[in-house]
Biotite code that builds the C-alpha atoms (Angstrom):
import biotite.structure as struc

atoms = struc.array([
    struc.Atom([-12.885, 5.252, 4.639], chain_id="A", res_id=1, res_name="UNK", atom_name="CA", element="C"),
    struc.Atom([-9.776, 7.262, 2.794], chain_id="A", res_id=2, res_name="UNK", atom_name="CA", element="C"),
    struc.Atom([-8.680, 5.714, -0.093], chain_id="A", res_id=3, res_name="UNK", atom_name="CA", element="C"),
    struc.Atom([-5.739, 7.515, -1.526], chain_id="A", res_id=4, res_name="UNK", atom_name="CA", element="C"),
    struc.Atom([-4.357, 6.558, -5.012], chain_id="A", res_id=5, res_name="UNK", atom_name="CA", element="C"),
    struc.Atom([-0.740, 7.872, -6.031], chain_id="A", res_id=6, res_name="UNK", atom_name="CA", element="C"),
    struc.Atom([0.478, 8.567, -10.195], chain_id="A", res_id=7, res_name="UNK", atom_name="CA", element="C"),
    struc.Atom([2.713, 10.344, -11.463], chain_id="A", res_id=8, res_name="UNK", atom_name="CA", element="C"),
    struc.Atom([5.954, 8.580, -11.042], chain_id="A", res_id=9, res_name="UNK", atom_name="CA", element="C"),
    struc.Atom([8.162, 7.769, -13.603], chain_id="A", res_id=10, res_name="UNK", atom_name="CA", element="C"),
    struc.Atom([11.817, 7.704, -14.923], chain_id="A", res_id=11, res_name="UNK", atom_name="CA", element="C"),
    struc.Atom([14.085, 10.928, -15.380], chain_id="A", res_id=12, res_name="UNK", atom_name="CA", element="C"),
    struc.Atom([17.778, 11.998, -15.658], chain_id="A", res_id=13, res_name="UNK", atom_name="CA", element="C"),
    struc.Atom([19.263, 13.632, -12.647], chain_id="A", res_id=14, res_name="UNK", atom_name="CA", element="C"),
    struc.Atom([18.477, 16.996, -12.754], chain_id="A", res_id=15, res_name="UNK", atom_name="CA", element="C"),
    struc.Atom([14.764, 16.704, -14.018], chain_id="A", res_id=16, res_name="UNK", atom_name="CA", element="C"),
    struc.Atom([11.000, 17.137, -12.470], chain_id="A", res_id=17, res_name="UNK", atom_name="CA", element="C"),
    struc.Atom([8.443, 15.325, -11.788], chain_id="A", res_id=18, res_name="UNK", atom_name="CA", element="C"),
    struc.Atom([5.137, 16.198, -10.552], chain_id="A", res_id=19, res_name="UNK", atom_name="CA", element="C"),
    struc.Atom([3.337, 13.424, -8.279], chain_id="A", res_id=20, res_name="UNK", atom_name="CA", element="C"),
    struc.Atom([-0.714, 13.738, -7.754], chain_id="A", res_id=21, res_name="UNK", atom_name="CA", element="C"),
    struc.Atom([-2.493, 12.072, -4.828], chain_id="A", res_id=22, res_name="UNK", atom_name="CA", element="C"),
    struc.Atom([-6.507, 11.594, -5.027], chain_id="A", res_id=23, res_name="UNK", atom_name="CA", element="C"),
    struc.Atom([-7.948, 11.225, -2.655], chain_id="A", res_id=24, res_name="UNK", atom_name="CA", element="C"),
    struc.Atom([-11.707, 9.748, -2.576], chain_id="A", res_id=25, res_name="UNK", atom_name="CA", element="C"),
    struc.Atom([-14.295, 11.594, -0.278], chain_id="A", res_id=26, res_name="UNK", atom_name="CA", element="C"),
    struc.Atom([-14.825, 15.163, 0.819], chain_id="A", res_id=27, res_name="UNK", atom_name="CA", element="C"),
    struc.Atom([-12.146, 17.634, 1.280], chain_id="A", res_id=28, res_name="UNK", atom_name="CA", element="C"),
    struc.Atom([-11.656, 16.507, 4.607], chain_id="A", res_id=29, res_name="UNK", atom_name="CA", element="C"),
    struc.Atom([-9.858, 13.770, 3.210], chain_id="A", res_id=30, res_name="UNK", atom_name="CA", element="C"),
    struc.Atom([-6.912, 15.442, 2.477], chain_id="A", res_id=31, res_name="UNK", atom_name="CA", element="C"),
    struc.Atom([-6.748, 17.468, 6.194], chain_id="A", res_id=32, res_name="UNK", atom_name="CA", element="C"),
    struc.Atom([-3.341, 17.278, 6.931], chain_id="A", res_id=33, res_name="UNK", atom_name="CA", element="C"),
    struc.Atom([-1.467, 15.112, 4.407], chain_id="A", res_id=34, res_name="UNK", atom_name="CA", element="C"),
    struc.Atom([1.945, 13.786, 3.819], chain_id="A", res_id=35, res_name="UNK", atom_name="CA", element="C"),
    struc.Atom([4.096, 12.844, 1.247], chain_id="A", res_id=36, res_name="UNK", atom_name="CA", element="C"),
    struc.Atom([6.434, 9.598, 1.961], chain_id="A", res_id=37, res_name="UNK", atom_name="CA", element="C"),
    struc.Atom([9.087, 7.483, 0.359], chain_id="A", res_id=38, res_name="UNK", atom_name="CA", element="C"),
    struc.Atom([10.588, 4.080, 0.800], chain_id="A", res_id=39, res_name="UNK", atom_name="CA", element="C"),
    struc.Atom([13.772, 3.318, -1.032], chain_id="A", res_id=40, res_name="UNK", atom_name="CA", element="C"),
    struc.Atom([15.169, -0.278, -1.855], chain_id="A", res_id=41, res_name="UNK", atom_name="CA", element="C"),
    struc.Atom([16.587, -1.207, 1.588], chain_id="A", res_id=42, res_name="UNK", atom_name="CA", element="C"),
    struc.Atom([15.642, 1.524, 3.672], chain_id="A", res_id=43, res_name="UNK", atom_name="CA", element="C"),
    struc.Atom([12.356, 2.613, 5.968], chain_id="A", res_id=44, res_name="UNK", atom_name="CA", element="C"),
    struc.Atom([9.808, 4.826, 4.465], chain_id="A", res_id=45, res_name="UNK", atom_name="CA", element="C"),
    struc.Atom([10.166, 8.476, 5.136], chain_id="A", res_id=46, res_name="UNK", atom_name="CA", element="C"),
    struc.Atom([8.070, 11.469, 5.520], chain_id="A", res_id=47, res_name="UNK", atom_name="CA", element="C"),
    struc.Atom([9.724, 13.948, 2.951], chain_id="A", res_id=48, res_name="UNK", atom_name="CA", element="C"),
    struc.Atom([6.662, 16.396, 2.726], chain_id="A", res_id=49, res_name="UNK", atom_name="CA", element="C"),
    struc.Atom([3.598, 17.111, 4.650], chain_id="A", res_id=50, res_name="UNK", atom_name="CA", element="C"),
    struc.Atom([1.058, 20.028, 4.095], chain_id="A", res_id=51, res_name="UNK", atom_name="CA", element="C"),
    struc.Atom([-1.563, 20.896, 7.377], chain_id="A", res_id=52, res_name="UNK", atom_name="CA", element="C"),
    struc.Atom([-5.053, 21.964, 7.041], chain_id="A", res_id=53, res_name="UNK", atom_name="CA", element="C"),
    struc.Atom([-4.142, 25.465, 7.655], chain_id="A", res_id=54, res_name="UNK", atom_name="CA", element="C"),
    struc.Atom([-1.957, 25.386, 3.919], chain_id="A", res_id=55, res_name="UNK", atom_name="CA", element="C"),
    struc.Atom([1.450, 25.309, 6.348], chain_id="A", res_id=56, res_name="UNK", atom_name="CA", element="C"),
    struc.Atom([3.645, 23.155, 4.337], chain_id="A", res_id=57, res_name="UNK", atom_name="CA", element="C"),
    struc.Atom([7.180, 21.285, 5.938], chain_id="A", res_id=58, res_name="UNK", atom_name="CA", element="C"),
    struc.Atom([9.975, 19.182, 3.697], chain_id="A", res_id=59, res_name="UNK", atom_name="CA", element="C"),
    struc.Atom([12.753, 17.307, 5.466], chain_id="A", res_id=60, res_name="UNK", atom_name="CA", element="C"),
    struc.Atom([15.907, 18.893, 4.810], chain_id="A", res_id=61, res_name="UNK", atom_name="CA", element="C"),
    struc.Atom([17.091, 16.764, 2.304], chain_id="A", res_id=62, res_name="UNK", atom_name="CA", element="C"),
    struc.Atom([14.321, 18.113, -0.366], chain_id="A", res_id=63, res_name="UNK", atom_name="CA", element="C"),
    struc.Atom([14.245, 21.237, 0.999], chain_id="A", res_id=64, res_name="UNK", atom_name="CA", element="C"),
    struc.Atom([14.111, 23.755, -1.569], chain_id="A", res_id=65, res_name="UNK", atom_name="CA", element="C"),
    struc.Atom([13.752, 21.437, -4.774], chain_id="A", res_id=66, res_name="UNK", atom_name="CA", element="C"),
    struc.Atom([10.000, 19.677, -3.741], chain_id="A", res_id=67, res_name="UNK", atom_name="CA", element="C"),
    struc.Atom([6.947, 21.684, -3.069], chain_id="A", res_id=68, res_name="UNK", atom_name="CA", element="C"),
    struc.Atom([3.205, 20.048, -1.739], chain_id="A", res_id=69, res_name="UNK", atom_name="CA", element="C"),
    struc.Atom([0.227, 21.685, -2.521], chain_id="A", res_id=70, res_name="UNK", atom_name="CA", element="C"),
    struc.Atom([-3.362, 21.061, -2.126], chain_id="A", res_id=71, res_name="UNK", atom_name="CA", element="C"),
    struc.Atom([-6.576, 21.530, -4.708], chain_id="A", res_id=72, res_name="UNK", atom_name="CA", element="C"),
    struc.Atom([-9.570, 21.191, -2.210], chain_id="A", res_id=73, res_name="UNK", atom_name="CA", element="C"),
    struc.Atom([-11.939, 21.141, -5.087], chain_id="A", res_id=74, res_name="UNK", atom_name="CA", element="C"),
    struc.Atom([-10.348, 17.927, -6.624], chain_id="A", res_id=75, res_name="UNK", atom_name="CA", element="C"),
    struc.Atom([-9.433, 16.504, -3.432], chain_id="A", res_id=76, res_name="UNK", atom_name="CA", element="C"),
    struc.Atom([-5.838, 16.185, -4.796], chain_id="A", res_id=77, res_name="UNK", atom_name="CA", element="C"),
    struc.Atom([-2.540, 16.735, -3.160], chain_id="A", res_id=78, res_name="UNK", atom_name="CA", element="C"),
    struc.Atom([0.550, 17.455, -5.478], chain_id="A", res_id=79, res_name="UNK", atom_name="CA", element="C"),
    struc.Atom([4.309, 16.912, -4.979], chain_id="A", res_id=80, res_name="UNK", atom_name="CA", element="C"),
    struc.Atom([6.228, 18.495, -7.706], chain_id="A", res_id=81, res_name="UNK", atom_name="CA", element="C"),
    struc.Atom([9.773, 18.030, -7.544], chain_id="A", res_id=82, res_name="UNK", atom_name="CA", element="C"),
    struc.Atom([12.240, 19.829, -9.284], chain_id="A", res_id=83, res_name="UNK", atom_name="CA", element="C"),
    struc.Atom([16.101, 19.419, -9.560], chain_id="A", res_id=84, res_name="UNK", atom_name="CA", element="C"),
    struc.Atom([15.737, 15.046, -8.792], chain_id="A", res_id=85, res_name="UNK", atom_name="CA", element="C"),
    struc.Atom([18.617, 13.733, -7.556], chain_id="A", res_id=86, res_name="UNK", atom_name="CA", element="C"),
    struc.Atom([19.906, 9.834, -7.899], chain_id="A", res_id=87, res_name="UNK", atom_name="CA", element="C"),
    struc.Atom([18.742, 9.285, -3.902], chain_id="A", res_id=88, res_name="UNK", atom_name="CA", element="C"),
    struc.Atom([15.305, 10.822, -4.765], chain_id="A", res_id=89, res_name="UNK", atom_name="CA", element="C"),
    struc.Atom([14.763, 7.426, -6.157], chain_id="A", res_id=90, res_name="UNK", atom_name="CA", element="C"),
    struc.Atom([11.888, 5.381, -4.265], chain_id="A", res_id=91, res_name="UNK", atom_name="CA", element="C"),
    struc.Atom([8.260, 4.991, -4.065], chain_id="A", res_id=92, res_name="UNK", atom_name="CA", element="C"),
    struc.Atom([6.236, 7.904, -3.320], chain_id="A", res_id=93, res_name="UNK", atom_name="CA", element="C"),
    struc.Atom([3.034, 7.467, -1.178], chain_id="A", res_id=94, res_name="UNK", atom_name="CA", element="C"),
    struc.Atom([0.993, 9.622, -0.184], chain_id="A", res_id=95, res_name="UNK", atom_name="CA", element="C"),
    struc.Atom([-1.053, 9.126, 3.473], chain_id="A", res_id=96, res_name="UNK", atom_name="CA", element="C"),
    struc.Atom([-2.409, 11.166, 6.097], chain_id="A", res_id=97, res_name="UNK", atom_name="CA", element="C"),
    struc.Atom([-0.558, 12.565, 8.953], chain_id="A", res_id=98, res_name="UNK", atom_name="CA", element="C"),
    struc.Atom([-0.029, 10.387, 11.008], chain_id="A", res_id=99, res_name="UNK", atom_name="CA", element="C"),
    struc.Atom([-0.593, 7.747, 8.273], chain_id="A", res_id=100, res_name="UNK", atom_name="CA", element="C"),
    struc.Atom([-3.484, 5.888, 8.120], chain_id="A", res_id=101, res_name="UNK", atom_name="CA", element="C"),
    struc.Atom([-2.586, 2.073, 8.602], chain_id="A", res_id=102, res_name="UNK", atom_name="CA", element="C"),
    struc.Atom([-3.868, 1.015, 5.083], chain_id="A", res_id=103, res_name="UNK", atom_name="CA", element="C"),
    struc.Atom([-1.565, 2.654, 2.695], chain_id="A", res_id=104, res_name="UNK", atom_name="CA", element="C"),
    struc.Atom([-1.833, 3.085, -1.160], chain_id="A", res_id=105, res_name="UNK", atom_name="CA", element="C"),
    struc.Atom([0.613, 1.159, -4.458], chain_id="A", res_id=106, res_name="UNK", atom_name="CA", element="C"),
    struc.Atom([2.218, 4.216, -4.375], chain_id="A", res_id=107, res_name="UNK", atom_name="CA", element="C"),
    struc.Atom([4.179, 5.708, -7.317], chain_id="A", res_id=108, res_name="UNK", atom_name="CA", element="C"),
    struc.Atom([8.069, 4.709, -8.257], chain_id="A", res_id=109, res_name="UNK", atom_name="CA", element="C"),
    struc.Atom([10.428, 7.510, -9.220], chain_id="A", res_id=110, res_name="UNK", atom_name="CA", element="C"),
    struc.Atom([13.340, 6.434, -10.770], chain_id="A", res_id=111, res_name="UNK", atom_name="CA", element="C"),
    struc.Atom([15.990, 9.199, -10.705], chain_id="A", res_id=112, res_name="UNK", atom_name="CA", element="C"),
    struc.Atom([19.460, 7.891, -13.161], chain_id="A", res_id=113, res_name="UNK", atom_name="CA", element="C"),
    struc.Atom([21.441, 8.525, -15.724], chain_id="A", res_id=114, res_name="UNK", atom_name="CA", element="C"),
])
């Protein structure tokens, strides 16, 4: 069994980074076609970024441009860094498989204000 186990998360201004790591316990194979999601106060959670085996990588238009996912097979690590964080970037970040796995991690909180 996955166990995935987000940090990174913190508090910045609007306008600042933040760079999100997801370990992942296991072989590489445990990081085959991962995600990035987000649940804000309120709202559902939300794929934002996903990464597929082949090193393909997607973002939902609304982080387009200003988050990148990468993968380090040798740590069995999957990053988010995000760049340019905007007030509605705030939420917790998980990270899962695609499709998620039904146990999910604590997950990381990124608080983006001024």
């Amino acid at each position: 069994q996955v166990q995935l186990v987000e940090s990174g998360g913190g508090a910045v201004q609007p306008g600042g980074s933040l760079r999100l790591s997801c370990a992942a316990s296991g072989s590489a194979r445990s990081i085959k076609n991962m995600g990035w999601y987000r649940q804000a106060p309120g709202k559902q959670r939300e794929l934002v970024a996903w990464i597929f085996n082949d090193g393909s990588t997607n973002y939902v238009d609304s982080v387009k441009g200003r988050f990148t996912i990468s993968r380090d097979n040798a740590k069995n690590t999957v990053y988010l860094q995000m760049n340019s964080l905007k007030a509605e970037d705030t939420a917790v970040y998980f990270c899962n498989k695609l499709p998620p796995l039904p146990d999910w991690g604590q997950g990381t909180q990124v608080t983006v204000s001024s």
